[in-house]
N, C-alpha and C positions, 0 to 999 in steps of 0.2 A: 593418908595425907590428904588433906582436907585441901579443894580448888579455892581460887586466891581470883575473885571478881574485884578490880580496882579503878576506879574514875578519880583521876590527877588534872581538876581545873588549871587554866594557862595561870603559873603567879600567884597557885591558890593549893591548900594543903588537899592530899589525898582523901578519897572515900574510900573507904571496904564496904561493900556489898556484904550483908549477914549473910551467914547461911544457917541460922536459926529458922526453922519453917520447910518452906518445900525449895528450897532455889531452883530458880529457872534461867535457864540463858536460851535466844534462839540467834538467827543470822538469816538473812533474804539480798539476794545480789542483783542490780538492774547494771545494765550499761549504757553509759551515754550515746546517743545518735552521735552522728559522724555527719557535718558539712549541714550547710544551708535547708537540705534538700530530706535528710533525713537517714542516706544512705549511703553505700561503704560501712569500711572498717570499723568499731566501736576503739576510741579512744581512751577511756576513762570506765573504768568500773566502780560503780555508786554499792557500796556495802553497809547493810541498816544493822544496826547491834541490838536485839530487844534482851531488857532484864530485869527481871519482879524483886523488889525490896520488901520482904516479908517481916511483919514489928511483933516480933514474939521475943522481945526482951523479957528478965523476972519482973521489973517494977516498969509503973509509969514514967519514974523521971529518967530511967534507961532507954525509955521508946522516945520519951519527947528531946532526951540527945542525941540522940540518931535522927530521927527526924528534921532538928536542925543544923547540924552536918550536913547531911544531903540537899537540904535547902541551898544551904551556903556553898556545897558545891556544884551544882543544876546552874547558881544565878550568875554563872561566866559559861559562855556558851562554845566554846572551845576550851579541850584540852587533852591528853592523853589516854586510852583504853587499855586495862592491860588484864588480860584473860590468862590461867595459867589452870589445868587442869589435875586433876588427885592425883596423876603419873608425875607430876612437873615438868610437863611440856606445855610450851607458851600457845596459844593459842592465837590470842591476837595482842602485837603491840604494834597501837597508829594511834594518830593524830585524827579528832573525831570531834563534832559538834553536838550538842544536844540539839535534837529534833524534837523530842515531845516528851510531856509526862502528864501523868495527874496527880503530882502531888499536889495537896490542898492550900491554902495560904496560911490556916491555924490548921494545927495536933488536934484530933478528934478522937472518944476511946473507942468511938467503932470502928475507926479504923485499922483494915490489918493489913495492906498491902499497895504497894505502887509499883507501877508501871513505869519504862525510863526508855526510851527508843535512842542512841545512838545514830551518827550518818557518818561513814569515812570514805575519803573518795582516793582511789588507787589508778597511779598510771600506768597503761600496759606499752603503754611504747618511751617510757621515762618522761620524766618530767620536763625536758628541752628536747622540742622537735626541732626539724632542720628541713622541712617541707622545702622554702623559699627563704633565697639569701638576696641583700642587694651589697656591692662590692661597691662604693663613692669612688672618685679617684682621687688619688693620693689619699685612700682613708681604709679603714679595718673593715672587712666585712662585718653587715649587721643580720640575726636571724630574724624570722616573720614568723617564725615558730608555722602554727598549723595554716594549712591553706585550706579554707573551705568553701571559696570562691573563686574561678579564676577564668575571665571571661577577655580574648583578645580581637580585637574589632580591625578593621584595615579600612583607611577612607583615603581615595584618589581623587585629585583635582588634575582637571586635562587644558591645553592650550584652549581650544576653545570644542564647545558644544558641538560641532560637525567634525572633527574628526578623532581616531582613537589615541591620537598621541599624549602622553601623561607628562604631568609637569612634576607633578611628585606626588606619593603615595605615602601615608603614616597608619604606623602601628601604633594602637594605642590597648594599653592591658590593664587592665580593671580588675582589681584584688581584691578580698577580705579574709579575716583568718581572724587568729586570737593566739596570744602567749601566757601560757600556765603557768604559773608558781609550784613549786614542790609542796606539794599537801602534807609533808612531813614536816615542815619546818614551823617555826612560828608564825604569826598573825605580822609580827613586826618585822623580821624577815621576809615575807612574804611581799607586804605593802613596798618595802625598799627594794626590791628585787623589779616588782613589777612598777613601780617610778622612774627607776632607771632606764628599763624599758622603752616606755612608755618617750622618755626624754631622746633616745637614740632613734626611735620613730619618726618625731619632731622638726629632729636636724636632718632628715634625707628629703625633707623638702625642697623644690628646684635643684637638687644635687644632679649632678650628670655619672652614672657607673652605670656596672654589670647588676643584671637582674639575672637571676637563676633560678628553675625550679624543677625539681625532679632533674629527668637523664635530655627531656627532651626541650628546652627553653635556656637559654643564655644570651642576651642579646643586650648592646650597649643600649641604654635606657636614658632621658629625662626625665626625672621623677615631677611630677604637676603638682600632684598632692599626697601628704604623709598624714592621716589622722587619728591616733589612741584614744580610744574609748576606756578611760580606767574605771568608773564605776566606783564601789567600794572602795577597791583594789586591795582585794584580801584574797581573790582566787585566780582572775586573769583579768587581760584589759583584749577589749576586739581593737579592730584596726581595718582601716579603708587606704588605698591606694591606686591611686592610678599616676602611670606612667607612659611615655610614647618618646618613638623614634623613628626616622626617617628612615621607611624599608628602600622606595626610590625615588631620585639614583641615590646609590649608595657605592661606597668604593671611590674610584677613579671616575669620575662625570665631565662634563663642561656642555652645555649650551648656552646657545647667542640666540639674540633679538636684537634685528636694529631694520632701520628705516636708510632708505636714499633719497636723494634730493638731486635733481638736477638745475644748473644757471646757464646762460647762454650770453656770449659779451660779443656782440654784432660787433664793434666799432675794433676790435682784436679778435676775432674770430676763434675766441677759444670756450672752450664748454668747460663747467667746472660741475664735477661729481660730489656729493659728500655723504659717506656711509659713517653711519652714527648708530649706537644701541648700546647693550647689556650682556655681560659674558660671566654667569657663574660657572665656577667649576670648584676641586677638590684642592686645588693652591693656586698659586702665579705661575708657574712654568706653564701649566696647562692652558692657563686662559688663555696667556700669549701666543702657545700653539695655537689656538682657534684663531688667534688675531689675524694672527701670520698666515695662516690661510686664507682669512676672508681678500686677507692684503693682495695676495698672489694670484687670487680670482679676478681683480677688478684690475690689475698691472699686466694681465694676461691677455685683456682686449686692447691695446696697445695705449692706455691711458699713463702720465707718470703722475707720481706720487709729489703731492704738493706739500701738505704740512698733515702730523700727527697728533693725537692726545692719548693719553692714558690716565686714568684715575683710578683707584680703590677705593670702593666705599668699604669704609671703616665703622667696627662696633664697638665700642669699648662702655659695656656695664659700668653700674654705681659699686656692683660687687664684685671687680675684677675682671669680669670676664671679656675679652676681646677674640675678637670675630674675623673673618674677614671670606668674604661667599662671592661675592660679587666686584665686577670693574666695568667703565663707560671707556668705552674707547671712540672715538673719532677720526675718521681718514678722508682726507681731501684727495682730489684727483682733475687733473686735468689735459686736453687734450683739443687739436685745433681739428674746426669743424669743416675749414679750406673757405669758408666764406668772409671776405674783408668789407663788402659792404654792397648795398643794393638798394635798386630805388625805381616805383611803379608808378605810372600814371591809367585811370581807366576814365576812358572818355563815353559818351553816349550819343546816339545819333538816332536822330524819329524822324521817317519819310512821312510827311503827311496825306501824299496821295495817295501810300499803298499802305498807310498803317503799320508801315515795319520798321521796327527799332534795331540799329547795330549798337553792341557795344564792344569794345579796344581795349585790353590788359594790355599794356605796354611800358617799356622800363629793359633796366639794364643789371646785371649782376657782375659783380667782382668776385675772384676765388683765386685757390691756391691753383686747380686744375680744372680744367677742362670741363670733368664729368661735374666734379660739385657744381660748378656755376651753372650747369643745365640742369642739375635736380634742383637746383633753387630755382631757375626761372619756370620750369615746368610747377613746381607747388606753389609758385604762386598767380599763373595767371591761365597754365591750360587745364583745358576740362571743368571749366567753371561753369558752362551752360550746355546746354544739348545740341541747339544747333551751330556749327563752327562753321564759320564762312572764308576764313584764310588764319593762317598759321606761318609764322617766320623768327628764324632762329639766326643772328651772325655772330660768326666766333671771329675774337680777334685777341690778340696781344698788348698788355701795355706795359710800363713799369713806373713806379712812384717814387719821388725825390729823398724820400728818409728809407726808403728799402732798395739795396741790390737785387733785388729778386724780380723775375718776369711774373705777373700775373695773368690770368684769361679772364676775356672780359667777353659777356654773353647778351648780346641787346637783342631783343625777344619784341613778339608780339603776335596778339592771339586775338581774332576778331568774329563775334557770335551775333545772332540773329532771331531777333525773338519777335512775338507778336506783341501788338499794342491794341490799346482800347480803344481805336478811333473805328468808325462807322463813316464810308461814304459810298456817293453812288455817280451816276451819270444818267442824266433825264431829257427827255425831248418833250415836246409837246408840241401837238399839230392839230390846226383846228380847220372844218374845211365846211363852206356855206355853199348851201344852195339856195338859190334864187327862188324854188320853186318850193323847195323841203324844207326837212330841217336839217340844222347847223349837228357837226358830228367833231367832238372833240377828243381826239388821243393824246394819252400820256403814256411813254414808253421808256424801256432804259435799264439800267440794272441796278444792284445796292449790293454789298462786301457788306460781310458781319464776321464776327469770329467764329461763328458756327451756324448752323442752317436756320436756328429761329431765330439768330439775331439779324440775320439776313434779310428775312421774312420779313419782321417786322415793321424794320425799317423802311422796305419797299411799303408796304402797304401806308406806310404815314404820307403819300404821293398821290394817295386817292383823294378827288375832290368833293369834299361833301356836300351834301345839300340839292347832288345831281342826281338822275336816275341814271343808271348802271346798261347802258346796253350790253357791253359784252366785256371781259376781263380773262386773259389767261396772265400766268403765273407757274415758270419754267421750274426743273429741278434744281435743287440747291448741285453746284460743281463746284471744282479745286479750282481756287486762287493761288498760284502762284503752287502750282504741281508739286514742283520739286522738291518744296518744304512741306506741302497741306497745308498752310498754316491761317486760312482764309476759305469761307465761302461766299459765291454768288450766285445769284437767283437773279431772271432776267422776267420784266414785268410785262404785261401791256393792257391797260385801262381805257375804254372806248366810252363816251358819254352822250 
C-alpha cells in the first residue's frame, strides 16, 4: 500500500504529493521560548514538515499539470497536511502554513524536483490558558491567557516627611501576556476568536474586580489600563495591563485632621474653642465614632458644647460611580475664663537729680473668683521689669446691677525702678590769691554716669582749658545708689 502525502489549501482543492521518483518526507521540532525573558516552560512546539515533489510523469504535459496544481496549491499559505504511511497510519494531520519552496514561476524541462517546507505549531498546554483571570463586579470572569510579565510595585505616601506614619500605601501590578487561538482551526475562526478577545480586554478598563494569578495573588484591583495588541490576529494578540489597589488602610480605617482655634470675649468673660478638620474612614458609623471621641476629649476639660456640623463629601462619577471616604465636621466649645472685665494704667516718673526713673502698672480686675482676678492682675502688670520697688495687691467684693452674683474685685499695683540717661554732677570751685605769688585755682566735686566711663568723662568736661595743670587727682569709679548698682561716681579734683 503506497503512502498518501497530501496538502488541502484553506478553500482550495487537495494536492497529492507523486510518489513517482524517490519520495522524500522529513520533520525537525523547535519550541517556543516561554515569557519576556526567554525562560521557563516551552509553550508551544514549532513543527517544520519538509517534502521533495519529484516530475517524473510519462509526458510533458503530465509534469506541466502537476506542476500547476502545486502552484495553485503553494499560492494560499495556509491549509491542512495530511501524511499517512504504506501501513495506514496517519502520520500527521494539522493545520500548517507554507514556509518555503523553490518552485519556479514557469515549468522548465530541467527541471526534476521541489522542495516544499511546511510549519505547524502545536500547543502543549491547550490552546486556552488560564495563567491570570480578572473577575469585574457584577460581571463574568475574563481569562488573560499566558502571563509572561508580572511585575508588582507598592508606593507609600506618609503624613509628613519627619515622621514614619503612612497615610496610605498602593499596590500597583503591571502585566503582559498574550492570548492564543487554536492552530487547528481556521484563519477565520481564529481572527474572530481572537477580536472577541481582544474586545473583552477593552471593556476591563477602569473596571473595579478581583485580579487572580496562579495559587498565590487575588486581590480586589482597579484596572488603569486594558490594551490588546491584535496584530494580524491570525495567531494571538499581546496585552498590557496595569492595575492598583489600596493595600493601606485597608479593611476597617478612620483618621482625622483637624485644627483648633481659640476666642476670648472679655466683656462676658467666656472663651470660645472651635475644633474643625477631616475624618476618613470605611463608612459613617465609624467616622462618627472618631467624632465622638474627639467630642468627649474636649467636654472632658470641663468646656460645654456649643453648636455642631457634620458634612459628607460626596463623589458621584459621570459613569455611576458614588463614593463616599471622607466628612468635615466642626465642634464649637465654650467655657468662662472667671474674668468680667479689667482696666490698667502705667504711669512713669524720672528724678532728675539722681537719674532714676519709677514706673506704676496699676489698675484693677473683676472675676468670677478670687484666684482668676489675681492671675490676671499678676499677667498683667508684675514682673514686668527687674527692679520692683513696691508691690500691692487689695481684694474686695462687689456685685453689679444686671447679676445676682458676688464678684472679686483685685486693685493691684506694681511699681519698678530703672535707670535713665541723665548725666549729673556737683562742682565747687575755689580760687585763692597771693599777694606775693601766684593765684591757685581748684575745681572739685563729683559727676554720676551710668557706668565708670561715662562718669569719667563727664567729670573731665570740668577741666579749664587753656590753663596749666598743677596737680589733678581723679578717685575710683563707686556704687551710686548701692542697693540697686544702678549708677557710678567718680569724685574729681583739678588744681590750676
Amino acid at each position: 500500500m503506497p503512502s498518501i502525502q497530501k496538502y488541502t489549501p484553506s478553500g482550495g482543492t487537495a494536492y497529492i504529493f507523486s510518489s513517482t521518483g524517490r519520495p522524500h518526507y522529513s520533520t525537525g521540532t523547535t519550541y517556543e521560548a516561554a515569557g519576556s525573558s526567554g525562560h521557563g516552560l516551552p509553550r508551544r512546539k514549532i513543527v517544520r514538515h519538509r517534502l521533495v515533489q519529484w516530475f517524473k510523469e510519462p509526458s510533458f504535459a503530465d509534469n506541466m499539470a502537476r506542476y500547476a496544481a502545486l502552484k495553485t496549491a503553494l499560492a494560499n499559505a495556509e491549509g491542512v497536511l495530511y501524511l499517512e504511511d504504506e501501513g495506514g497510519s496517519v502520520r500527521v494531520n494539522a493545520r500548517v502554513r507554507v514556509l518555503a519552496h523553490d518552485l519556479p514561476e514557469q515549468w522548465g524541462q530541467h527541471m526534476a524536483e521541489v522542495k516544499v517546507e511546511f510549519e505547524g505549531i502545536e500547543e502543549l498546554s491547550g490552546p486556552t490558558q488560564t495563567g491570570a483571570t480578572f473577575t469585574p463586579d457584577a460581571g463574568s470572569a475574563v481569562s488573560l491567557g499566558d502571563v509572561r510579565d508580572w511585575i508588582e510595585k507598592i508606593n507609600t505616601v506618609r503624613f509628613s516627611e519627619h515622621v514614619p506614619n503612612r497615610r496610605e500605601s498602593r499596590l500597583t501590578v503591571t502585566a503582559r501576556g498574550s492570548i492564543r487561538a487554536n492552530p487547528a482551526d481556521s484563519i477565520a475562526t481564529r481572527r474572530a476568536y481572537l477580536q472577541a478577545q481582544a474586545a473583552l480586554l477593552r471593556g476591563l478598563n477602569a473596571k473595579d474586580g478581583v485580579l487572580a494569578f496562579g495559587s498565590g495573588f487575588s486581590e480586589r484591583v482597579r484596572v488603569v489600563e486594558s490594551t490588546p495588541a491584535l496584530g494580524d490576529a491570525t495567531d494571538e494578540i499581546t496585552w498590557s495591563l496595569t492595575a492598583e489597589m489600596l493595600r493601606f488602610p485597608s479593611g476597617s480605617f478612620v483618621e482625622a485632621d483637624w485644627k483648633v482655634g481659640q476666642s476670648d470675649d472679655d466683656a462676658t468673660s467666656e472663651r470660645t474653642t472651635r475644633v474643625a478638620g477631616t475624618i476618613r474612614a470605611h463608612d459613617e458609623a465609624a467616622a462618627l465614632a472618631k467624632r465622638d471621641d474627639i467630642l468627649a476629649t474636649w467636654t472632658a476639660a470641663g468646656r460645654l458644647l456649643k453648636g455642631s456640623d457634620w458634612n459628607a463629601s460626596l463623589l458621584d462619577g459621570a459613569d455611576g460611580a458614588t463614593d463616599t471616604r471622607t466628612w468635615e465636621f466642626a465642634l464649637s466649645f465654650r467655657e468662662n475664663t472667671g474674668v468680667r472685665s479689667y482696666a490698667m494704667k502705667v504711669s512713669t516718673k524720672e528724678d532728675k537729680t539722681s537719674g532714676l526713673i519709677v514706673t506704676t502698672y496699676a489698675g484693677s480686675v473683676t472675676a468670677s473668683s478670687s484666684s482668676a482676678a489675681l492671675t490676671k492682675a499678676r499677667a498683667l502688670g508684675k514682673d514686668q521689669m527687674d527692679m520692683k520697688l513696691a508691690e500691692e495687691e487689695d481684694i474686695s467684693s462687689i456685685s453689679y446691677a444686671d447679676s445676682a452674683d458676688y464678684f472679686t474685685q483685685v486693685t493691684f499695683s506694681y511699681s519698678y525702678e530703672s535707670r535713665g540717661a541723665e548725666l549729673h554732677a556737683e562742682v565747687t570751685s575755689d580760687v585763692q590769691r597771693d599777694r606775693f605769688g601766684a593765684n591757685v585755682q581748684t575745681v572739685s566735686g563729683w559727676a554720676v554716669g551710668a557706668n565708670a566711663a561715662a562718669a569719667l568723662a563727664f567729670a573731665r568736661t570740668f577741666k579749664v582749658a587753656d590753663v596749666l595743670v598743677q596737680s589733678e587727682r581723679e578717685g575710683d569709679a563707686e556704687d551710686y545708689h548701692a542697693a540697686a548698682q544702678l549708677f557710678k561716681r567718680i569724685t574729681f579734683t583739678y588744681a590750676y
